[in-house]
C-alpha positions as a Markdown table, in Angstrom:
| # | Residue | x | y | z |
|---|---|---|---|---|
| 1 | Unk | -4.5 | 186.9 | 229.4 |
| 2 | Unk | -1.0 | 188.9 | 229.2 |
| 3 | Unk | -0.3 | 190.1 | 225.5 |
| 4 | Unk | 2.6 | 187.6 | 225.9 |
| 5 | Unk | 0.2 | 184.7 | 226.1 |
| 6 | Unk | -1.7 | 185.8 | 223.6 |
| 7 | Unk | 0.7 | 185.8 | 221.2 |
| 8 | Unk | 1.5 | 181.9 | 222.1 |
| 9 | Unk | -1.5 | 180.9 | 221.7 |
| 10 | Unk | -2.2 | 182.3 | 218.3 |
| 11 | Unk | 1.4 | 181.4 | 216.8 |
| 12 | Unk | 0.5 | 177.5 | 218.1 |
| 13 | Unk | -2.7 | 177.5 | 216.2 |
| 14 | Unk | -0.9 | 178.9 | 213.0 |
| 15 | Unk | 1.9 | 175.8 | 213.9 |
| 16 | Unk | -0.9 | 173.2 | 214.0 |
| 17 | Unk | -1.1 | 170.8 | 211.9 |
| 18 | Unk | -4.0 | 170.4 | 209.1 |
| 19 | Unk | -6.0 | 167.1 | 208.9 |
| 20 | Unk | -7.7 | 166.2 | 205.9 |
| 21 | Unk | -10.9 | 163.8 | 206.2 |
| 22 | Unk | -11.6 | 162.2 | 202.4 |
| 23 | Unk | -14.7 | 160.9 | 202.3 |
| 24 | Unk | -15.7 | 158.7 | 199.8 |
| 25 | Unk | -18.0 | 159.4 | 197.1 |
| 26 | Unk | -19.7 | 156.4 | 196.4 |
| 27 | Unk | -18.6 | 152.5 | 196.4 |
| 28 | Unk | -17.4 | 150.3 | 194.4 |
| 29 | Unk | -19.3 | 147.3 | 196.2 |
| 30 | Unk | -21.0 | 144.4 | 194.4 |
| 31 | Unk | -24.3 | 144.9 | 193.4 |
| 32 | Unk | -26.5 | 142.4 | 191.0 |
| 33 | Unk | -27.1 | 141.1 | 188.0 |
| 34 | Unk | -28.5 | 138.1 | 185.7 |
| 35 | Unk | -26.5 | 135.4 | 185.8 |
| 36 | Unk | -29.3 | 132.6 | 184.8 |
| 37 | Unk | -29.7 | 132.7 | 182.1 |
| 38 | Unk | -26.0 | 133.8 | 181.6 |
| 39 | Unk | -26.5 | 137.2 | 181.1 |
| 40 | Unk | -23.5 | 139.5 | 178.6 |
| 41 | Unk | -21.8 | 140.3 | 181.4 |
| 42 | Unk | -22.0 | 136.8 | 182.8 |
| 43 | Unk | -20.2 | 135.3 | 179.7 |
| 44 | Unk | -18.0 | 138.2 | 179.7 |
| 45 | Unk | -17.0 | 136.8 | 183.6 |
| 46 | Unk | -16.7 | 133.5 | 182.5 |
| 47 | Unk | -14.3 | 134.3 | 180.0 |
| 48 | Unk | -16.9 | 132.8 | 177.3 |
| 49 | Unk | -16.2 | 136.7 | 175.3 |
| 50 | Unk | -13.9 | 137.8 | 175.0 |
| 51 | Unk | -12.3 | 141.4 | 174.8 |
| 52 | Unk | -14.9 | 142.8 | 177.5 |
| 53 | Unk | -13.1 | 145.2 | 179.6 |
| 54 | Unk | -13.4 | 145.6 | 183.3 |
| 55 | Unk | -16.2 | 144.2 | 183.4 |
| 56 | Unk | -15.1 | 141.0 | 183.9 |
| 57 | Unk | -14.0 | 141.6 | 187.1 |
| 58 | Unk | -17.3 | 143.1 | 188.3 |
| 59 | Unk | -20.1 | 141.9 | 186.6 |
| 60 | Unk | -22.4 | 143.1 | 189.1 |
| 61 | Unk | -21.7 | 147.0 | 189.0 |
| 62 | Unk | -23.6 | 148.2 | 185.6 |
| 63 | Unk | -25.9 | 150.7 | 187.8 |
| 64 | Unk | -26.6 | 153.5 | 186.4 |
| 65 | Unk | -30.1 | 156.0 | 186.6 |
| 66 | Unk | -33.3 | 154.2 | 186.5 |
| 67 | Unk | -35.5 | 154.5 | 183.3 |
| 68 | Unk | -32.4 | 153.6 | 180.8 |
| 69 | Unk | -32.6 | 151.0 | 178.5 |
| 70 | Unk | -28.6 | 150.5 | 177.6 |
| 71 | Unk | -27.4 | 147.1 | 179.0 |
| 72 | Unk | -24.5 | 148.8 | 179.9 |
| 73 | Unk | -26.8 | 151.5 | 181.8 |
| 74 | Unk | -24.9 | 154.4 | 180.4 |
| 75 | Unk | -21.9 | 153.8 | 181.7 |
| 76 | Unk | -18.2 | 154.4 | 179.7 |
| 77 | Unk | -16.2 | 151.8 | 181.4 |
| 78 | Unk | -18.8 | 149.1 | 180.1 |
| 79 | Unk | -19.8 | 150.0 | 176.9 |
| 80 | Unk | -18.9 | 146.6 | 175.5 |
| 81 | Unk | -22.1 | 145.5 | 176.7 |
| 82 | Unk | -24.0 | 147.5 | 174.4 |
| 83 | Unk | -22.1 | 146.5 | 171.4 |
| 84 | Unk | -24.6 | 145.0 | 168.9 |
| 85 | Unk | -22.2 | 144.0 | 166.2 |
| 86 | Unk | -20.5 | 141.6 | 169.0 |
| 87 | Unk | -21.5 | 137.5 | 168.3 |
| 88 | Unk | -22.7 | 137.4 | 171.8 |
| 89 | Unk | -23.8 | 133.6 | 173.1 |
| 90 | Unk | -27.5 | 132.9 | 172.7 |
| 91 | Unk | -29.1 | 130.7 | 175.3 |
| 92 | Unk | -32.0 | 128.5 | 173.8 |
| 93 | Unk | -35.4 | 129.0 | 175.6 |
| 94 | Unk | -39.1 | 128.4 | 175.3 |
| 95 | Unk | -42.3 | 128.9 | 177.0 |
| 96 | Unk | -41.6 | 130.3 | 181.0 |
| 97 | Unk | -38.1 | 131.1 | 181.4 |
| 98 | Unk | -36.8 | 131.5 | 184.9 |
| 99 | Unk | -34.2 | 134.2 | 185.3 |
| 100 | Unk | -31.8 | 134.3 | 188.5 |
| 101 | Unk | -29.7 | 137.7 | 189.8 |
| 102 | Unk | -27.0 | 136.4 | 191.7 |
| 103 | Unk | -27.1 | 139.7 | 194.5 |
| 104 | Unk | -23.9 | 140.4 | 196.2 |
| 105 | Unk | -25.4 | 143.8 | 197.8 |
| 106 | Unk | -28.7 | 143.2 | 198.9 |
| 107 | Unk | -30.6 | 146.8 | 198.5 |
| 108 | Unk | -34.3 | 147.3 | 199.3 |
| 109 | Unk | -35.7 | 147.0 | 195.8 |
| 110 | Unk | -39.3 | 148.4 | 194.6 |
| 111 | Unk | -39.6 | 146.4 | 191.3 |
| 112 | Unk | -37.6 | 144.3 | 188.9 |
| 113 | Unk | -38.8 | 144.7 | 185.1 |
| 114 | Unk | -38.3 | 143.0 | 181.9 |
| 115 | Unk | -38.3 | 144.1 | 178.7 |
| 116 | Unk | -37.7 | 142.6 | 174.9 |
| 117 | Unk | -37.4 | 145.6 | 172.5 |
| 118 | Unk | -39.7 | 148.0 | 173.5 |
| 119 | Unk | -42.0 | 145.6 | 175.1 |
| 120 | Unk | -42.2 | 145.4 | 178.8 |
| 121 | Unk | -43.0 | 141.5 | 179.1 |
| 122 | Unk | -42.7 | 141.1 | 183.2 |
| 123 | Unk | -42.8 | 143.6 | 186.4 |
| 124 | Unk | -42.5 | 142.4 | 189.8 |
| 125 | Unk | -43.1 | 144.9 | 192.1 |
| 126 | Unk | -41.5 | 144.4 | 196.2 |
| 127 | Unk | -42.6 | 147.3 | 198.0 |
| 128 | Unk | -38.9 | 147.8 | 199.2 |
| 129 | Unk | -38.2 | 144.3 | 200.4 |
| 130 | Unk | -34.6 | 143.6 | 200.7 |
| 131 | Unk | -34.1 | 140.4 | 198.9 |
| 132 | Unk | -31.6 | 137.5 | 199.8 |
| 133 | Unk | -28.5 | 136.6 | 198.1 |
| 134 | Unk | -30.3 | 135.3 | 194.8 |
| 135 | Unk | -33.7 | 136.3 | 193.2 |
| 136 | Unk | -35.3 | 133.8 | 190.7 |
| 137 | Unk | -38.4 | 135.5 | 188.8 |
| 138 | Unk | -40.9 | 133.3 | 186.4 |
| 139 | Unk | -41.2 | 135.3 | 182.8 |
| 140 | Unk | -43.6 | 134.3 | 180.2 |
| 141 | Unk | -41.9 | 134.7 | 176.7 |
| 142 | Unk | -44.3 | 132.4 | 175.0 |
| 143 | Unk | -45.2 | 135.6 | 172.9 |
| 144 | Unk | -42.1 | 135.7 | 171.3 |
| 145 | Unk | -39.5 | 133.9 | 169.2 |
| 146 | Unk | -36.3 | 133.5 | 167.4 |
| 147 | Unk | -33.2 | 135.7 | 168.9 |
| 148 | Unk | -34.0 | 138.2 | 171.1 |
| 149 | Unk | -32.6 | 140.4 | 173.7 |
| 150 | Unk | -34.2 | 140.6 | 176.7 |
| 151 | Unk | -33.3 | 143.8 | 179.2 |
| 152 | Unk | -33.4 | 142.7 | 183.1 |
| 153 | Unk | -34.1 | 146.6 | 184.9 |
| 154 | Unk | -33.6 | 145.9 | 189.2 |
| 155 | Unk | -34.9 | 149.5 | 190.9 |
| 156 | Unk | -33.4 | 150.1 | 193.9 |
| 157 | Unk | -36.3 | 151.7 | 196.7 |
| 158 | Unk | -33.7 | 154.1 | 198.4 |
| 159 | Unk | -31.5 | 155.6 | 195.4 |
| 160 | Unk | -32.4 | 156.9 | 192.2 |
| 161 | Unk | -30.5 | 154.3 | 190.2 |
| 162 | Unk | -31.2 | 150.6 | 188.6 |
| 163 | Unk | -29.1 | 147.6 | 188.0 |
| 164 | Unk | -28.8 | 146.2 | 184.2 |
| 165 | Unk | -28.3 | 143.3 | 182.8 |
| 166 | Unk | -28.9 | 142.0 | 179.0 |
| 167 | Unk | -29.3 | 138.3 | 178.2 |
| 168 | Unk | -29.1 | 136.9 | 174.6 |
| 169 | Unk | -32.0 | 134.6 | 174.4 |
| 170 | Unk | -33.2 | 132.1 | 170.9 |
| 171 | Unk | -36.7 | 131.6 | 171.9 |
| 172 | Unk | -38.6 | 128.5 | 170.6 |
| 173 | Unk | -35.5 | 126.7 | 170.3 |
| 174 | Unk | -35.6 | 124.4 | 172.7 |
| 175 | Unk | -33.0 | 124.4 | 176.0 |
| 176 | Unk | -29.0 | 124.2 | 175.6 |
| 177 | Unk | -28.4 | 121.1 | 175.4 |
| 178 | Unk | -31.3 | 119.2 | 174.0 |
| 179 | Unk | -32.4 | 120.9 | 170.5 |
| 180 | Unk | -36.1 | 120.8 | 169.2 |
| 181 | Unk | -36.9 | 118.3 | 166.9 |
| 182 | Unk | -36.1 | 119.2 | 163.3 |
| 183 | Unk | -38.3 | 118.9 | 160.7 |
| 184 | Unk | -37.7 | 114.6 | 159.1 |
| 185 | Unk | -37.4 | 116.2 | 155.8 |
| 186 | Unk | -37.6 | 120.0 | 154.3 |
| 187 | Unk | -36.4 | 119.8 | 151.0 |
| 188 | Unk | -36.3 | 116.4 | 149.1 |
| 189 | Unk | -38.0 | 116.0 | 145.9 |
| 190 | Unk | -41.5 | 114.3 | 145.3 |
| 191 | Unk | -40.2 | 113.3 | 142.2 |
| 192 | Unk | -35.8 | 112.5 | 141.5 |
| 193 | Unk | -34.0 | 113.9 | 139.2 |
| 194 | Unk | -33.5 | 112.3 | 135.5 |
| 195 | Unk | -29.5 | 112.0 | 135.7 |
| 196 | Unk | -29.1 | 111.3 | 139.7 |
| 197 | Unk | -25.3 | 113.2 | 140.5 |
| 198 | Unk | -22.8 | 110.7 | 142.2 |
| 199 | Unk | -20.5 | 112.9 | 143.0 |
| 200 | Unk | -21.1 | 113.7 | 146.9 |
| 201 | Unk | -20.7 | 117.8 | 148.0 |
| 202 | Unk | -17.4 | 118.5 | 149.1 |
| 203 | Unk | -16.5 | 119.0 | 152.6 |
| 204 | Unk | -18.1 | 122.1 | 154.4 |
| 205 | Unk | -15.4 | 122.9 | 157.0 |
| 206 | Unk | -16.2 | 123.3 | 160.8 |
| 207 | Unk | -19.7 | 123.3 | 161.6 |
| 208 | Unk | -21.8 | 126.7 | 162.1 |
| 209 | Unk | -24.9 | 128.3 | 163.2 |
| 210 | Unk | -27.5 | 130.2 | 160.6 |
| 211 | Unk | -26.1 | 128.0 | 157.9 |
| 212 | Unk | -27.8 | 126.1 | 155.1 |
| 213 | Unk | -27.2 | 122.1 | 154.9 |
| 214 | Unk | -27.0 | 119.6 | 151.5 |
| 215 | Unk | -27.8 | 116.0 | 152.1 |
| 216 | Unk | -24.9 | 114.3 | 151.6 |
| 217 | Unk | -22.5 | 117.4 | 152.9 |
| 218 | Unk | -19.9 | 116.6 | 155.3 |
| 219 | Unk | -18.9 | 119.3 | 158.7 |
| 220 | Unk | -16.5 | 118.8 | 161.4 |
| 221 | Unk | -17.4 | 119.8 | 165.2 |
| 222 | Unk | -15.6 | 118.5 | 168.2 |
| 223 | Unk | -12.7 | 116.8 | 166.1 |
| 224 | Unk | -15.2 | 114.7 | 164.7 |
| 225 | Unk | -16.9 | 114.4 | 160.9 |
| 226 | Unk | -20.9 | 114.2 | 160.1 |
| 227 | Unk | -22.2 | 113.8 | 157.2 |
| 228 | Unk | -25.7 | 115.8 | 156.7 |
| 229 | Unk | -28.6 | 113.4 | 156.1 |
| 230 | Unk | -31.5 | 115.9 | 156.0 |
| 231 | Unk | -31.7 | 119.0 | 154.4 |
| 232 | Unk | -32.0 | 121.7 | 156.7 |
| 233 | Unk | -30.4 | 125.3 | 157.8 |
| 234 | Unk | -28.4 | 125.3 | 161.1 |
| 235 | Unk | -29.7 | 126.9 | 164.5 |
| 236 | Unk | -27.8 | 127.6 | 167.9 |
| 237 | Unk | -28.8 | 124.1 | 169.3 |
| 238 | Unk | -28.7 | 121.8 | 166.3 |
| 239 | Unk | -24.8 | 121.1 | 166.8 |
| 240 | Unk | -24.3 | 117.7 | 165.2 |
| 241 | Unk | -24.0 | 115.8 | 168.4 |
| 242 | Unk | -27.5 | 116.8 | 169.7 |
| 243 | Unk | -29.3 | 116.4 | 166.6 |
| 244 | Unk | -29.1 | 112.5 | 165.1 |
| 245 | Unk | -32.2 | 113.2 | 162.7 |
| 246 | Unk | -29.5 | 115.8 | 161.0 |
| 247 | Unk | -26.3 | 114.2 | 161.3 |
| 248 | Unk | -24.1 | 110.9 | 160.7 |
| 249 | Unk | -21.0 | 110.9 | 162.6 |
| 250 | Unk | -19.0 | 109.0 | 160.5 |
């Protein structure tokens, strides 16, 4: 090749133009998470909470390393989920509870795990099976009661990361809509009172959970009024439509 050539041939490669591949570091895919019973980030989708960030619009992304127990699994974006001083919803449950991942990207799994505090309660171990579009998993919490917060862990097989989800549970209170039986009668007297009051207890407002209840006091829920007829304190549950042995509606 002449020196003239040459010269062509290395002032077009100079000229050339310069391509840029971007790959992409990860994805923003769906992943997983609890959304039976409605999990935090559930509600959160719903629009049940409100003030939840993104994560409304992608319930299923809290991955984070495997081994955490945050149920927003460390990340930033989603600390809301982690928030403890948050009135998050409590689902009422007793005995076997079922709990449901709705999966929108099915990755070979080695074991989903359970935990309630520092308890592991349930471990379900799939060898790297990739599941279907839903996994349902049978958890004894008959060990435990009262509110509790139960952290669902899904280990991925392939990656070194895990899927969270928390779910707000009140244990030993019966299922959503149909309340345990409450006690006929905690507090009346064996024996009445000398000078029996007339005047009835004035009117206690709306209606709430964790709060103690006078015979005689009236609540609104629902736009409508009930009037207490057994002594007893409130649980997520007892609202006055559900719960006859409690309350009148007048």
């Amino acid at each position: 090749m002449n020196l003239k050539r040459k010269l062509a041939v290395a002032a077009g490669a100079l000229l050339a133009p310069i391509v840029v591949i971007t790959v992409p570091v990860g994805t923003a895919s769906a992943h997983g998470y609890v959304s039976s019973p409605p999990s935090r980030q559930a509600f959160c989708a719903q629009g049940k909470v409100s003030n939840c960030g993104p994560i409304i619009y992608e319930p299923q992304s809290v991955e984070g390393p495997k081994g955490l127990t945050s149920c927003n699994g460390g990340l930033s974006q989603f600390a809301q989920l982690a928030d403890e001083s948050r009135n998050w919803p409590t689902t009422s449950v007793s005995g076997t509870v079922n709990f449901t991942w709705t999966l929108t990207a099915r990755h070979a799994t080695s074991t989903w795990e359970y935990f309630i505090g520092g308890t592991k309660v349930a471990s379900f171990n799939d060898g790297g099976a990739q599941p279907g579009a839903t996994k349902t998993h049978a958890v004894n919490l008959s060990g435990f009661s009262g509110r509790q917060k139960l952290l669902a862990r899904w280990n991925i097989a392939d990656t070194a990361n895990a899927f969270y989800s928390c779910v707000d549970l009140q244990i030993g209170g019966g299922n959503p809509t149909t309340p345990t039986t409450p006690p006929t009668s905690t507090s009346t007297p064996t024996t009445p009172p000398t000078t029996p009051t007339t005047s009835q207890p004035p009117a206690g407002g709306t209606w709430q959970v964790n709060t103690p209840y006078s015979v005689g006091q009236t609540v609104t829920y629902g736009g409508a009024t009930y009037k207490c007829i057994t002594a007893h304190t409130s649980l997520q549950g007892w609202e006055p439509p559900n719960v006859p042995a409690l309350w009148q509606k007048q």
